[in-house]
C-alpha positions in Angstrom: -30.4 47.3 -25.4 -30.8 44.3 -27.7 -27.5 44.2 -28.7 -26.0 44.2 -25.2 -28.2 41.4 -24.2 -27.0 39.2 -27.3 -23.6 40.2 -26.7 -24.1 39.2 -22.8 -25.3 35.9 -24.1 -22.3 35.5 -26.6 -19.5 36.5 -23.8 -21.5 33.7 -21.7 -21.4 31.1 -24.3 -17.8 31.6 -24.6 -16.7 31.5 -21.1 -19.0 28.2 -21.4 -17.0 27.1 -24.2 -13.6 28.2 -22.6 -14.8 26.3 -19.1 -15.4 23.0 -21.0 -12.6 23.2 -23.1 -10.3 23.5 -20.3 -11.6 20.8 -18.7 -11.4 18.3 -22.0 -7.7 20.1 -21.9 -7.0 18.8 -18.6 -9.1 15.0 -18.6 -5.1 13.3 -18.1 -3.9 15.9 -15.6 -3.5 14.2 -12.3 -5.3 15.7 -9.1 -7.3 17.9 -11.6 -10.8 19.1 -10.6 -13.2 19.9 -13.2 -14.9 23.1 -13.4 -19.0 24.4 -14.3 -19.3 28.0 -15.8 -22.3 29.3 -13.5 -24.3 32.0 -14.8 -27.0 34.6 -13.5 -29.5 36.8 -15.0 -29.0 40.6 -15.6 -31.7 42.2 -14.2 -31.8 46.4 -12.8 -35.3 48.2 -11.5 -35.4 51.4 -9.9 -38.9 52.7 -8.0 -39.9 54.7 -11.6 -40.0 51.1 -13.7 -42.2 49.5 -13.9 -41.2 46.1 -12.5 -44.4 43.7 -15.1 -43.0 44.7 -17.9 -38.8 45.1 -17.3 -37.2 43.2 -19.4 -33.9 41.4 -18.2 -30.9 43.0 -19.3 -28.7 39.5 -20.6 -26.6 37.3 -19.0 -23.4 37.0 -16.5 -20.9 35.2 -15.3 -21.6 34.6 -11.5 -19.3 31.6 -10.8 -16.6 29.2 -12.5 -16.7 27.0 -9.8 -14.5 23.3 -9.1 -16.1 20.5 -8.2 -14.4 18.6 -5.5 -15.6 15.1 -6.4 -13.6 12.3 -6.5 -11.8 11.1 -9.5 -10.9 7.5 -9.9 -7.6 5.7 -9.0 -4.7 5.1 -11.3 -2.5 1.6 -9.9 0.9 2.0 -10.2 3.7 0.0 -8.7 5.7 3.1 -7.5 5.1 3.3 -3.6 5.7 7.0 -3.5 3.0 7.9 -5.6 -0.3 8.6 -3.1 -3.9 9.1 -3.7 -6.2 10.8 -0.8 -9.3 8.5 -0.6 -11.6 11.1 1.4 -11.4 15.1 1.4 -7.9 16.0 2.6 -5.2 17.7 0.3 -1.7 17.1 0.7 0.4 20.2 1.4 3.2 21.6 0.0 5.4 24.2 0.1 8.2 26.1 -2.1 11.2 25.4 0.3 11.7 23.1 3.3 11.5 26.1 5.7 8.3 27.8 4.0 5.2 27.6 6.1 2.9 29.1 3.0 1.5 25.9 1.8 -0.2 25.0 -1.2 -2.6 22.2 -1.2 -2.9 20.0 -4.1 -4.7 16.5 -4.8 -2.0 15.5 -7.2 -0.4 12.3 -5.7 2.7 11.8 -8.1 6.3 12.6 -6.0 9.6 11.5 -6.3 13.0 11.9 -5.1 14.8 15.2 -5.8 18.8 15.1 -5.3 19.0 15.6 -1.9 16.6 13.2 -1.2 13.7 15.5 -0.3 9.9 13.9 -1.7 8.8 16.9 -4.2 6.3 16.9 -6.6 7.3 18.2 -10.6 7.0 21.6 -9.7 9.8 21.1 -7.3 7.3 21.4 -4.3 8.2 20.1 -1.0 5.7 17.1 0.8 4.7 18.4 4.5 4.5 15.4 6.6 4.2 16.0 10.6 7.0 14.7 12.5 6.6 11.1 14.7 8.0 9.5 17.8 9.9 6.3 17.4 7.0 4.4 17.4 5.2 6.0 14.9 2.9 7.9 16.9 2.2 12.3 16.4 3.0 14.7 19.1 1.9 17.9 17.0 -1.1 17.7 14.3 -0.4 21.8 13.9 0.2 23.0 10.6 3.3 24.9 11.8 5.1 21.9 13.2 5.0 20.0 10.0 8.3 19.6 7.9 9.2 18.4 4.5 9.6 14.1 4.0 13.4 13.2 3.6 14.4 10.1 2.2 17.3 8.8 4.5 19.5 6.7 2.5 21.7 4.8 5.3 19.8 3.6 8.9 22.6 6.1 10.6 24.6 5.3 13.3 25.4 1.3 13.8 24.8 0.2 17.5 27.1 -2.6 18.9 25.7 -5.7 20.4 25.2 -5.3 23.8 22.4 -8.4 24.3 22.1 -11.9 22.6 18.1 -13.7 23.6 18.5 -16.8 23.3 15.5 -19.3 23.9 16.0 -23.6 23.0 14.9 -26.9 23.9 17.8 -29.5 24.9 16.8 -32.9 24.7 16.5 -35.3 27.5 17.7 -38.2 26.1 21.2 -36.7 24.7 23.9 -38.5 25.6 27.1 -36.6 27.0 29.9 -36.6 24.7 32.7 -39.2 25.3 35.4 -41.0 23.9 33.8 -44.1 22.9 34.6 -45.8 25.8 32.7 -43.8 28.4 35.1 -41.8 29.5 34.8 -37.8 29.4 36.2 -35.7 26.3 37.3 -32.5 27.0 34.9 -29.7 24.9 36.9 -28.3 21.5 34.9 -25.6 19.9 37.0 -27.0 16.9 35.5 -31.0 17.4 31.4 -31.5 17.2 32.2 -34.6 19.0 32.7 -32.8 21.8 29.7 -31.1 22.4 26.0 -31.6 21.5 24.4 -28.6 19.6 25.3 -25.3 18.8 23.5 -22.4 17.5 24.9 -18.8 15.7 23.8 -15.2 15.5 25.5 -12.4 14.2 26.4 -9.6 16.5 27.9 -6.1 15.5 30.5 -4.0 17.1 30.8 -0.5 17.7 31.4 0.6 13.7 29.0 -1.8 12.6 31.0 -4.8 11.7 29.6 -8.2 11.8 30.8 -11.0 13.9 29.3 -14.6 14.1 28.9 -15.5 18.1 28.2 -19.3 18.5 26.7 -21.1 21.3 27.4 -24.6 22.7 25.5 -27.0 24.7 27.3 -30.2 25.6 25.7 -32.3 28.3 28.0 -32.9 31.5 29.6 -36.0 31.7 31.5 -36.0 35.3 32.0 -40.2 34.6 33.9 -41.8 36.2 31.8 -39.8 39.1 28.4 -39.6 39.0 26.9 -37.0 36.4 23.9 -34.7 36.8 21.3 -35.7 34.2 19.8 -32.5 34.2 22.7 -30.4 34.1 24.5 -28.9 30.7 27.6 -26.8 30.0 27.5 -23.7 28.0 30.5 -22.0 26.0 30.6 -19.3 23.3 33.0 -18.5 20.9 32.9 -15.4 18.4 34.9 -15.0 15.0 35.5 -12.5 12.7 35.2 -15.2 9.2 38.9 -15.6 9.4 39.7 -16.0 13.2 37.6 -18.0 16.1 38.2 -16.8 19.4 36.3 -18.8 22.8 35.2 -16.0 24.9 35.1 -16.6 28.4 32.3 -15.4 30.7 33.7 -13.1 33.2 32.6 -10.0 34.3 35.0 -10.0 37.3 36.4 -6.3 36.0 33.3 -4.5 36.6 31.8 -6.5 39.3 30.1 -8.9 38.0 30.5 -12.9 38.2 32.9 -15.8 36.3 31.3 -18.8 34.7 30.9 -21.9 37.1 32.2 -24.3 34.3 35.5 -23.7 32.3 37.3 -25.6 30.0 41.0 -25.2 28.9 41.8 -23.7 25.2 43.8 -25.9 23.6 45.3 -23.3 21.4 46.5 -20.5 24.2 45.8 -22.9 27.5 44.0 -20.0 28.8 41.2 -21.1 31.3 38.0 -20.3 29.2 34.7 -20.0 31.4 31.4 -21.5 30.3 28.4 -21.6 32.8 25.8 -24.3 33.3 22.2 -25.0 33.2 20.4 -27.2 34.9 17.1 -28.4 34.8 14.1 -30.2 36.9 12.9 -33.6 36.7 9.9 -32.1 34.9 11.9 -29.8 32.3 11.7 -26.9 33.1 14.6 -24.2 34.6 16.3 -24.7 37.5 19.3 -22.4 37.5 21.7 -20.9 35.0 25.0 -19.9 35.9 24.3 -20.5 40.0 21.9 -17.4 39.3 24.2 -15.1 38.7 24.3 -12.7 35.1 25.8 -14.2 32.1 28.0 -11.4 30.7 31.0 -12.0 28.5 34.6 -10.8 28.8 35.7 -7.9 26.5 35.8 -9.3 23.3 39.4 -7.1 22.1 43.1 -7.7 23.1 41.9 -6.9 26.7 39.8 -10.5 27.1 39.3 -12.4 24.3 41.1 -11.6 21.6 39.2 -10.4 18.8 40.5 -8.2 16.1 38.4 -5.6 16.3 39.4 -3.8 13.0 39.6 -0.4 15.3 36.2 -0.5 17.3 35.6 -0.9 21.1 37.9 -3.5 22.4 35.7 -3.2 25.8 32.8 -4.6 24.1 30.6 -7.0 26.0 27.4 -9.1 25.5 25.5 -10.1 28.0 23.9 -13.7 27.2 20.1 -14.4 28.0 19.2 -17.9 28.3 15.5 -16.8 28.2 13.3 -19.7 29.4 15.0 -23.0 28.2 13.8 -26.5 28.5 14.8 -29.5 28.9 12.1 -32.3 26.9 12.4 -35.7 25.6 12.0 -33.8 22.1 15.0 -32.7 19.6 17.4 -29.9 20.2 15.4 -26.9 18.9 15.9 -23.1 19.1 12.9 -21.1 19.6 13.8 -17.9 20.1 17.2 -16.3 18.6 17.9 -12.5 18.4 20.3 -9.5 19.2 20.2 -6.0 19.5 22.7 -4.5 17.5 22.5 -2.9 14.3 24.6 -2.0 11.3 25.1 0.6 8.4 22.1 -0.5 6.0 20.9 0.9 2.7 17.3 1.6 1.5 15.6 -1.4 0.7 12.1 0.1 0.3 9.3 2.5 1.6 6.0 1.8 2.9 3.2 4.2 3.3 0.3 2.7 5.3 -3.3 4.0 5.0 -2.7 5.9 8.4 0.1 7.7 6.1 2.8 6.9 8.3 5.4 6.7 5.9 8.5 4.0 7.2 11.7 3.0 5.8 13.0 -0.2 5.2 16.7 -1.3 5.4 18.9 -4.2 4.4 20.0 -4.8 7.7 16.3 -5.2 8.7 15.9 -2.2 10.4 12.5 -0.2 9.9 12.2 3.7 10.7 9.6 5.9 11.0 9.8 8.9 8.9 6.9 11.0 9.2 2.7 11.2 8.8 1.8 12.3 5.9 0.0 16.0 6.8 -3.6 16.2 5.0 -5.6 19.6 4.7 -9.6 20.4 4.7 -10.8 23.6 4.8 -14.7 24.2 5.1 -15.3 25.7 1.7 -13.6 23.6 -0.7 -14.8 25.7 -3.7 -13.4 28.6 -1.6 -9.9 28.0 -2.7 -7.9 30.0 -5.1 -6.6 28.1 -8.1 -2.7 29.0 -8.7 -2.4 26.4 -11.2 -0.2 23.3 -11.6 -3.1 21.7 -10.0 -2.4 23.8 -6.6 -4.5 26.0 -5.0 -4.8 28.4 -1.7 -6.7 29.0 1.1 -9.0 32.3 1.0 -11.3 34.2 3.1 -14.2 32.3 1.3 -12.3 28.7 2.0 -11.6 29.2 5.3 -8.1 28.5 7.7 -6.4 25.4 6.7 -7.1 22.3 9.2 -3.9 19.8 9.2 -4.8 16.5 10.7 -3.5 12.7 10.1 -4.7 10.6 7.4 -7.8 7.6 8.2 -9.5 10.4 10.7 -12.2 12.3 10.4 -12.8 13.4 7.1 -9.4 13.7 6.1 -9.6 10.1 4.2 -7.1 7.4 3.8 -3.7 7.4 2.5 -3.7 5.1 -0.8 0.1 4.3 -1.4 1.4 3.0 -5.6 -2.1 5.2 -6.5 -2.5 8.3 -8.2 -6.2 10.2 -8.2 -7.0 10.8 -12.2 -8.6 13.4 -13.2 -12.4 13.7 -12.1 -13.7 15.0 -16.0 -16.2 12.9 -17.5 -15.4 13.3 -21.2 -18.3 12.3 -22.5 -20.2 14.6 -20.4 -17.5 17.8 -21.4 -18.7 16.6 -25.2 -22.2 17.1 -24.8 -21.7 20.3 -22.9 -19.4 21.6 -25.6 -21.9 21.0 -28.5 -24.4 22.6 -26.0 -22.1 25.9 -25.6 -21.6 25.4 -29.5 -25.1 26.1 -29.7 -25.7 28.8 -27.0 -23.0 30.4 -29.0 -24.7 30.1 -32.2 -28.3 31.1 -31.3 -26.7 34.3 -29.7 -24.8 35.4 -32.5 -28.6 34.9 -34.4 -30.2 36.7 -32.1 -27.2 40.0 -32.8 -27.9 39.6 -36.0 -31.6 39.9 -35.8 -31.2 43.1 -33.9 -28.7 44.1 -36.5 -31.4 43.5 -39.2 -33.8 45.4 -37.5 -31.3 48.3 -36.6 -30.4 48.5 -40.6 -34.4 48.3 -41.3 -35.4 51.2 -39.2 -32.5 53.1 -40.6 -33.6 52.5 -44.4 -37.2 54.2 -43.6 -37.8 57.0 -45.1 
């Protein structure tokens, strides 16, 4: 009985040993959890023993069980690397279709060639799908899909709106020819207008155009001019050609300009529209109230070359909220709604894990929430290695939920979760197994003595 109680002791020293030294093995392993070797005694009674003076029968192995603690943060200045400040674990799964996650707390992904997010097993990153605004329709498990990397913002969208917002200045004088009387407004002459402004629109396959705007105040001399009252024009060029685009929407129902000017270039009537102010500066009336929408900017209205994209593009012009002070011209307010073909520029993973794109024609995108998993036994899970593990009967269901609620913790983008062995405490607990080892194999060779003894007597 002796032996089997030293040689109990020695198999539990080892699996000490063997615990320890795995964790000293795995003190640079990202996501790893440290394990304790947990032991119980060995102890059988029956109603014929007597239970004072039983004698315990050595030692077992009850438990190796992983301790779930934190580990500390690693900084890194890659933005796909992610570190779960709380008790989630990212999931992931063999293939983009595969439902069977794994759950892991190892934050280091990267990009495979088709642009999935993988880890470096080749395992994909489950994120739940969002709405354009970022928001979750589905926490469920089953609803989450693997994070791809998109590498163009799709689809260009033509300009279909121009917001403009300025401030024209009182005191500007309308342009003239020096001696008072009116000059005629040439897109092509500054002199003949009094500010301008630019943005760049797109067309239909995403090429850029630059549409200019041009304020010249109205000068009716030798008749008496409205001090409050300004002409607008536009004009849009491809970077080789500048075309003045009239604003007419007659085709489709809509208005003409209430000012024009004549193109000096084709003698076509080009139509501006005005807008006029009060005495105190603020809006009175653009274009006699009616819409400001452009002509089609192709061979159809104004000319434009195109390059093989809708010729029946128009922009509609909003004049949001101008005024008139005794101030300097000044724009406010100047954007447009169309988009072009950009390229990746960046990612950006907030704590919320809503993961978003960024593109280099300014466009952001939402690509997905990043999907975290608790269970209610953490030390539960099966290990599977490759710092990875499954849920069990003894872990409980997986609960998927979004990062920074609950207690699924924060996403912490450019981080990676280190290891959570303390080295110097896996030292001291290896010299300890050393020596649990050592006064077990004493104690089997004490019995062996004894053993050899009794056998020698004669």
């Amino acid at each position: 009985m002796s032996f089997n109680i030293a040689l109990s002791g020695l198999n539990a020293s080892q699996k000490d040993l063997d615990t320890t030294a795995n964790n000293i093995a795995n003190v640079n392993t990202y996501g790893f959890k440290e394990s304790r070797a947990e032991f119980a005694d060995v102890y059988s009674t029956s109603v014929f023993s007597n239970a004072k003076t039983k004698v315990g029968e050595g030692v077992t192995t009850s438990d190796i069980a992983q301790q779930f603690n934190q580990g500390s943060f690693l900084f890194t200045n890659n933005s796909l690397d992610m570190a779960v400040d709380g008790e989630g674990f990212f999931a992931t799964s063999a293939n983009p279709d595969d439902l069977n996650v794994n759950l892991t707390r190892a934050g280091a992904w990267k990009l495979d060639d088709n642009n999935f997010v993988v880890n470096s097993n080749g395992e994909f990153l489950r994120v739940f799908p969002v709405n354009p605004d970022g928001t979750v329709s589905s926490v469920a498990l089953a609803s989450t899909q693997p994070l791809e990397i998109p590498t163009s913002a799709g689809e260009p969208t033509q300009t279909a709106l121009v917001d403009i917002s300025v401030n024209l200045p009182s005191g500007a004088v309308p342009p003239d020819d020096g001696a008072g009387l009116p000059v005629p407004f040439d897109f092509t002459d500054p002199s003949s207008y009094n500010a301008s402004t630019s943005v760049t629109t797109y067309d239909s396959l995403g090429q850029s155009y630059v549409m200019t705007t041009y304020y010249r105040k109205e000068n009716l001399s030798p008749a008496p001019s409205d001090p409050n009252k300004w002409e607008v024009f536009y004009t849009v060029s491809d970077g080789t050609d500048t075309r003045p685009v009239s604003v007419d929407d007659l085709a489709t129902g809509g208005s003409q300009g209430d000012v024009a000017f004549t193109d000096p270039n084709t003698g076509r009537a080009i139509f501006g529209h005005s807008i006029i102010f009060n005495t105190d500066g603020s809006l009175n009336s653009i274009n006699g109230g009616n819409d400001v929408v452009t002509e089609e900017l192709g061979v159809g209205g104004a000319g434009v070359n195109m390059g093989g994209a809708d010729e029946t593009q128009q922009i509609t012009v909003n004049q949001n909220d101008p005024t008139q002070y005794a101030s300097a011209f000044e724009v406010k307010s100047l954007s447009q709604d169309g988009i072009t073909v950009g390229r990746l520029t960046g990612i950006d993973i907030g704590t919320n894990g809503l993961v978003q794109a960024t593109y280099s024609n300014g466009f952001t995108e939402p690509l997905g929430k990043i999907a975290l998993i608790t269970v209610a036994n953490s030390q539960g899970l099966a290990q599977i290695g490759n710092t990875s593990w499954q849920t069990t009967q003894g872990s409980g269901d997986p609960l998927a939920g979004e990062p920074d609620s609950g207690s699924y913790g924060k996403i912490r983008s450019g981080t990676i979760e280190q290891s959570n062995v303390n080295l110097t405490t896996e030292l001291v607990d290896l010299i300890t197994a050393q020596r649990n080892f050592q006064a077990n194999s004493r104690a089997l060779e004490v019995n062996n003595t004894i053993t050899q003894n009794i056998l020698q007597i004669r």
